[in-house]
Backbone bond lengths (Angstrom), bond angles and torsions (degrees), N, CA, C in turn:
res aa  C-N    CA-C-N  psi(-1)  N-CA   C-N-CA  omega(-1)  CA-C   N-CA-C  phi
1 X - - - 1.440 - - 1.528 108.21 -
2 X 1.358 126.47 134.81 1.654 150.39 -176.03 1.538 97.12 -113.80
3 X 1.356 100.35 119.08 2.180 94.41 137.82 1.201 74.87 -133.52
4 X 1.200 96.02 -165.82 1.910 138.12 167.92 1.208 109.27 -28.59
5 X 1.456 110.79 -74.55 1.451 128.86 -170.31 1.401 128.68 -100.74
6 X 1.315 115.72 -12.27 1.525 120.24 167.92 1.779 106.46 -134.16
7 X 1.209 87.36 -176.82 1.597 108.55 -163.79 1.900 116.39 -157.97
8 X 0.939 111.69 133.52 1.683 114.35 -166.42 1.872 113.06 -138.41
9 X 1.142 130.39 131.18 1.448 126.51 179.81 1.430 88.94 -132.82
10 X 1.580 85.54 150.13 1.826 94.53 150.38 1.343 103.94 -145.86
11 X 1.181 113.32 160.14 1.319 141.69 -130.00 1.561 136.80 -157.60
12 X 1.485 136.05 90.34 1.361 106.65 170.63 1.136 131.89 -83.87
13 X 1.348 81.79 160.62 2.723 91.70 -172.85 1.492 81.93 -129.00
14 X 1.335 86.32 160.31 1.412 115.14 148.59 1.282 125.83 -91.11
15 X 1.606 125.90 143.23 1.471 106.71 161.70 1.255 93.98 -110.59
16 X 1.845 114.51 169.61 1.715 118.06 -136.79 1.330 69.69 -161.06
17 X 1.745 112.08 101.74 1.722 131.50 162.68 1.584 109.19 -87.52
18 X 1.584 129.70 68.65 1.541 131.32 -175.76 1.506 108.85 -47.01
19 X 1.174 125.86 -25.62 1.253 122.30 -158.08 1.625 93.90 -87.78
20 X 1.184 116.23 -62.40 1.445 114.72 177.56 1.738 126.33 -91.52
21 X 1.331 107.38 16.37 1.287 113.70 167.94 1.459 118.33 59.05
22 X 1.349 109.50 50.37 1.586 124.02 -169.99 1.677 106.08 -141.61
23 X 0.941 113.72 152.21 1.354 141.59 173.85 1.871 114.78 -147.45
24 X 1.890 87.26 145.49 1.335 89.27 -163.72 2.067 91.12 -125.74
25 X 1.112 114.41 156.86 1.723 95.33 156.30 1.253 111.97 -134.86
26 X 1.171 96.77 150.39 1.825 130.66 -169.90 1.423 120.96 -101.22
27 X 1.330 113.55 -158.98 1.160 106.80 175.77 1.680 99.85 -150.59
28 X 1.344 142.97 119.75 1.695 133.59 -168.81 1.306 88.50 -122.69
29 X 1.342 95.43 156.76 1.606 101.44 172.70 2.239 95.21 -146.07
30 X 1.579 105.83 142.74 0.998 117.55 -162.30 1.586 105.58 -103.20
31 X 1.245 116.55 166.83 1.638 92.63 -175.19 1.584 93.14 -159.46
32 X 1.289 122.98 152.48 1.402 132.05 -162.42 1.388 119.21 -156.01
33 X 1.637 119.89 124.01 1.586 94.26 -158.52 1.984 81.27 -149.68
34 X 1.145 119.02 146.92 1.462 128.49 169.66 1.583 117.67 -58.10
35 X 1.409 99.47 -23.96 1.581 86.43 176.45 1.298 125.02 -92.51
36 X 1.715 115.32 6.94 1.051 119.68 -171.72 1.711 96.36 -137.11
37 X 1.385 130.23 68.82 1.597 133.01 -139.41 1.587 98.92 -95.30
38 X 1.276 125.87 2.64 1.203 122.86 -161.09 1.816 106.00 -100.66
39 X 1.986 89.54 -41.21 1.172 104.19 -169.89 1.152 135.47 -99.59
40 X 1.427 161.62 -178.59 1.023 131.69 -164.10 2.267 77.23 -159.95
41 X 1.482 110.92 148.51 1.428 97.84 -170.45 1.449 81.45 -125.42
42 X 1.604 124.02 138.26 1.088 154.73 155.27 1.630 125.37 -85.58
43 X 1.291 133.39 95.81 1.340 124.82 -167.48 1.502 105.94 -125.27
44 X 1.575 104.99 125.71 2.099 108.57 178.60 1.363 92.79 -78.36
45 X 1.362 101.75 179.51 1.753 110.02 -174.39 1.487 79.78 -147.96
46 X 0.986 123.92 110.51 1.835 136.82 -176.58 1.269 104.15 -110.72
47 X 1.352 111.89 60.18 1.921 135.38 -177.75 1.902 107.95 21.16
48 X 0.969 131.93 -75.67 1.653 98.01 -165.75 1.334 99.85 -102.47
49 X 1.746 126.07 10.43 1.303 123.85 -165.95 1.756 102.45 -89.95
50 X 0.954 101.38 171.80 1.834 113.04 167.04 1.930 100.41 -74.10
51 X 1.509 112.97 126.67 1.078 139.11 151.64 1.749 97.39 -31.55
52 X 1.812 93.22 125.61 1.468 111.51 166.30 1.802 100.50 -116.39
53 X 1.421 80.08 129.81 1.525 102.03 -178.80 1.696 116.61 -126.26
54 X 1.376 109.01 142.23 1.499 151.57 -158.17 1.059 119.65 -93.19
55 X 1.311 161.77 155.65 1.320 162.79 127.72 1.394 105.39 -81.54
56 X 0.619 171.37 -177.94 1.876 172.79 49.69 1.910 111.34 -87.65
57 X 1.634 79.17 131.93 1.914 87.76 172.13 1.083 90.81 -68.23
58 X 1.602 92.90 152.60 1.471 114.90 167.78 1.658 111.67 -82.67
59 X 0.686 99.38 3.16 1.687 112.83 -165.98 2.122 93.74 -82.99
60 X 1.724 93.90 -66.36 1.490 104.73 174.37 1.035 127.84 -45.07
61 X 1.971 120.73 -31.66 1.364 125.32 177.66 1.353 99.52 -88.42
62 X 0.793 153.99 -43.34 1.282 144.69 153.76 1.437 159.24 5.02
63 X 1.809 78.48 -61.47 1.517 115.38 165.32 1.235 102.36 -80.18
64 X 1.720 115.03 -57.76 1.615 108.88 -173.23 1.676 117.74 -39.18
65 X 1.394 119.85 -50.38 1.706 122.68 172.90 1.422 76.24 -6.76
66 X 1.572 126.06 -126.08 1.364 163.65 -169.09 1.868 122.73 -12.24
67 X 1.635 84.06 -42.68 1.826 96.24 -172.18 1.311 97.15 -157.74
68 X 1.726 92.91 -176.22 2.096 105.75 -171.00 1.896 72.85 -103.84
69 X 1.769 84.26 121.22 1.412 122.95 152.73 1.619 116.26 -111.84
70 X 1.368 104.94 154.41 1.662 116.44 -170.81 1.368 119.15 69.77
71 X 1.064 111.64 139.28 1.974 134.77 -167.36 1.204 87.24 -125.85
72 X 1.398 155.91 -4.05 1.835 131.34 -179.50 1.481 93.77 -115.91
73 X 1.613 98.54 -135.21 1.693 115.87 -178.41 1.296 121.03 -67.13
74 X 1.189 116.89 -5.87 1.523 133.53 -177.29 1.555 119.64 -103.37
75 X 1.280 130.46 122.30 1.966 101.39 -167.53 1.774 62.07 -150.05
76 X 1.681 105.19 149.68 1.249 128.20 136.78 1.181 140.40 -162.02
77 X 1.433 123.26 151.68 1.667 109.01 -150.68 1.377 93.83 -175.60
78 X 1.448 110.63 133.98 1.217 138.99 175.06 1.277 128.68 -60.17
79 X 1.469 141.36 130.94 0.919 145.47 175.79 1.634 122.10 -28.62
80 X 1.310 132.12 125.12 1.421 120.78 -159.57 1.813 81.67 -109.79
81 X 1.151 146.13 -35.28 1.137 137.33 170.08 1.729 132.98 -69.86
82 X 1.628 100.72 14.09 1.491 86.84 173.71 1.402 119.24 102.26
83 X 1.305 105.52 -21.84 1.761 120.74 -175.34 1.063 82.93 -74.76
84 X 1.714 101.05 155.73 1.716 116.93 174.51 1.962 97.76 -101.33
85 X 1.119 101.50 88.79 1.452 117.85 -176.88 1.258 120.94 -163.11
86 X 1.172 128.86 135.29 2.030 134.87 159.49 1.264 88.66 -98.43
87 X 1.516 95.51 172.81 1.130 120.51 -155.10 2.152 95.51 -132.07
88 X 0.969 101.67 143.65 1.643 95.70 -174.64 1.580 99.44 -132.76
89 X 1.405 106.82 110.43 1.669 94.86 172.66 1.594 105.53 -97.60
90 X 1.095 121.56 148.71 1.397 128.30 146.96 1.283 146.91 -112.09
91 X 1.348 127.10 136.18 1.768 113.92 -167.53 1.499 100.89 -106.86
92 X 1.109 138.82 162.02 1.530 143.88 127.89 1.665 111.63 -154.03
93 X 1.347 98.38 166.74 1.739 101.41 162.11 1.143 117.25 -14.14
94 X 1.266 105.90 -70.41 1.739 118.92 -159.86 1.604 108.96 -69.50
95 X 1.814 133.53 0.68 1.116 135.22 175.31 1.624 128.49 111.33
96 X 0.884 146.55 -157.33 1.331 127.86 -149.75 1.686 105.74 -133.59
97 X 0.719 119.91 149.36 1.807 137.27 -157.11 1.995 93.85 -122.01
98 X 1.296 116.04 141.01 1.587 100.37 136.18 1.937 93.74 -162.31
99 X 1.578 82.21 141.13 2.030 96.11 -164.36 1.503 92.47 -110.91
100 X 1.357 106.21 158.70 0.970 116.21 165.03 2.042 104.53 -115.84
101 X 1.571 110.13 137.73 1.349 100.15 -170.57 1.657 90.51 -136.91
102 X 1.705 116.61 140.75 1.171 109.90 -161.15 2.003 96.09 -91.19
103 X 1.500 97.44 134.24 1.475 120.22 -163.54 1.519 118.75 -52.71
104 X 1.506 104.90 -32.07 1.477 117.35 168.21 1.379 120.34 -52.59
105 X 1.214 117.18 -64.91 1.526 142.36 -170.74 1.602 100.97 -56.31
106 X 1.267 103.26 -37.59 1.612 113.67 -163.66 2.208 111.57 -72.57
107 X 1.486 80.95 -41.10 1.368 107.17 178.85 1.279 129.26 -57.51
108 X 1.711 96.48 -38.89 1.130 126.80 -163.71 2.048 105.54 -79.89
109 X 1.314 77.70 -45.42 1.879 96.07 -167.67 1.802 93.51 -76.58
110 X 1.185 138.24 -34.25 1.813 147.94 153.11 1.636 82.82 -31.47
111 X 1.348 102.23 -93.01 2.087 111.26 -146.31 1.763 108.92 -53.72
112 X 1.548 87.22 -2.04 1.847 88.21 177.33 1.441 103.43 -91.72
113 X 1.236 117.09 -61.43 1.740 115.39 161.01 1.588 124.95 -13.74
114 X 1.196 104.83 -54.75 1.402 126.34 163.82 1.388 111.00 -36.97
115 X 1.128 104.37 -33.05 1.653 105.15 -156.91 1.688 85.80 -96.37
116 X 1.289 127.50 -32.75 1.372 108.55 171.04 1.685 123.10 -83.28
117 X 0.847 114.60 -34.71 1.433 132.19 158.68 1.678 132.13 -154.69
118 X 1.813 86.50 126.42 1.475 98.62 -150.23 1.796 94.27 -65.04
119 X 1.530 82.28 164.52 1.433 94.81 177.16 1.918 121.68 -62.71
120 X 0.789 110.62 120.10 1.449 101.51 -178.53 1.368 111.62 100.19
121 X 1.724 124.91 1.47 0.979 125.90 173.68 1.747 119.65 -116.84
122 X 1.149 105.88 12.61 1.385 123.38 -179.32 1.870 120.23 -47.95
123 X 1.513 95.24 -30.34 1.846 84.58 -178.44 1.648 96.82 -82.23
124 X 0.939 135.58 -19.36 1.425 136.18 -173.66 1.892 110.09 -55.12
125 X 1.393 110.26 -19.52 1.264 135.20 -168.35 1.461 111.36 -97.10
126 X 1.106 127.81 -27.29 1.431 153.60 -125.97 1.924 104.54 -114.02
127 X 1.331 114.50 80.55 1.683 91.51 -153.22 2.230 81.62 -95.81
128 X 1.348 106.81 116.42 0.940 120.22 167.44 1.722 126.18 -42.39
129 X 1.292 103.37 -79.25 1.227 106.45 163.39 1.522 128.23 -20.58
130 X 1.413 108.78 -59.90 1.878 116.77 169.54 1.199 97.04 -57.67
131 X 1.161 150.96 -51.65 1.593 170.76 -136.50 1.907 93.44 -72.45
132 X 1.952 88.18 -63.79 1.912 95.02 -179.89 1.471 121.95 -56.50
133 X 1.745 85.71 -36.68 1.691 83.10 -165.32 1.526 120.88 -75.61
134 X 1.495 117.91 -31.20 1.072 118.39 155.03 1.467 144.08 -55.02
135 X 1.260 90.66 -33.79 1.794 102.98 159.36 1.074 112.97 -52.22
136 X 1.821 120.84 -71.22 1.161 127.33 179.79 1.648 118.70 -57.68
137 X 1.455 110.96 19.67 1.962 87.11 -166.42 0.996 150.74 65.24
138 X 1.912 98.98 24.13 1.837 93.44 -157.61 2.293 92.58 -129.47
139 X 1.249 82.19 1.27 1.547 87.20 -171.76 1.634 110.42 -68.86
């Protein structure tokens, strides 16, 4: 889904259990909106459970297409064998995630973003002031 100001994919991944040599597939859906130009929201759909959802710069998925981007809870990086896939690691408390998301789809749903706000033009979007007041509690 396209308007103006947002943008939405869905998508299957894999999730990729290394330790026990299992994989499961899902269904994520990505989500993209002008008022939030930095970020881009990633959510699994873990069939009858409540949707787990992500923050990730769009900046980080981005980079991943091409190479391993991110050093914290965020890692992504492209298939080194040729598969049309990145690879998405995730960290938190609760333990470690790694998806497989097919590279096309991913790419595709990026260069549309673009089309709402170009890359590199993100503070232009960014109305500070609303930004303070909400921080502060006063909005």
């Amino acid at each position: 889904m396209y308007s103006s100001t947002t943008l939405s994919a869905d998508f299957p991944v894999r999730l990729v259990v290394l330790e026990q040599q299992l994989a499961a597939d899902l269904m994520a859906s990505l989500y993209y909106t002008a008022a939030d130009p930095y970020a881009v929201r990633l959510a699994f759909h873990p069939g009858l459970y409540a949707p787990v959802e992500w923050v990730i710069a769009r900046e980080l998925l981005t980079g991943g297409l091409d190479s391993l981007t991110g050093d914290g809870d965020v890692r992504v990086w492209p298939s080194e064998d040729g598969e049309p896939v990145i690879y998405i690691a995730l960290t938190s408390p609760s333990g470690d995630a790694l998806f497989e998301a097919p590279h096309d789809a991913v790419a595709d749903f990026l260069r549309n973003t673009a089309r709402i706000v170009p890359l590199g033009g993100e503070s232009a979007f960014v109305n500070i002031d609303a930004e303070l007041a909400d921080l502060l509690g006063c909005a």
